[in-house]
C-alpha positions in Angstrom: 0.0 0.0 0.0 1.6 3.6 -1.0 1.7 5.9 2.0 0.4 9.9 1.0 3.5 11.3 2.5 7.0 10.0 3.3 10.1 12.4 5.4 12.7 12.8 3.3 16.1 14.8 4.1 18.0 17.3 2.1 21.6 16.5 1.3 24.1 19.2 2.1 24.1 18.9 -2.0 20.6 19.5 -2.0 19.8 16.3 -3.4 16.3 14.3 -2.2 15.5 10.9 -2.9 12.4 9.4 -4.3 11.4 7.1 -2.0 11.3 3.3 -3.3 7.6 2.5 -2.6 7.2 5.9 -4.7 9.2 5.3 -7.5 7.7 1.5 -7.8 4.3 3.1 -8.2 5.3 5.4 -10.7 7.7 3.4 -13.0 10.5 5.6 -12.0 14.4 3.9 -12.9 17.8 4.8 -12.4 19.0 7.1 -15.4 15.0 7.8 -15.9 13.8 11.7 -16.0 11.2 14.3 -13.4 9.8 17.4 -13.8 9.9 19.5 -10.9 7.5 22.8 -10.7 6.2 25.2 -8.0 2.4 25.6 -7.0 2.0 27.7 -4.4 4.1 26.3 -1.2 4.7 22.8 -2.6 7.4 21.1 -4.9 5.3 19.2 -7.5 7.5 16.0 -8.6 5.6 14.3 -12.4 7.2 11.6 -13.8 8.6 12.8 -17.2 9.2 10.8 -20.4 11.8 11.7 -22.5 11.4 10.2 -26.4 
């Protein structure tokens, strides 16, 4: 079952990662592509496909 939220910390890099039960979900692999954008207060993560 995918939980609605997950804590995740911020690298000194600034780096996050996408938790696994999250990236399962979505189809997300290693070398694959996001898009990040702002709406309001929140990061907004989508997965992205690059063709």
């Amino acid at each position: 079952m995918l939980s609605a939220e997950q804590l995740v910390k911020i690298t000194s890099a600034g780096t996050i990662s996408i938790p696994k039960d999250f990236r399962k979900y979505l189809e997300l692999q290693k070398g694959g592509y996001v898009k990040i954008s702002m709406e309001g207060d929140h990061l907004v993560i989508k997965k992205a496909t690059i063709s």
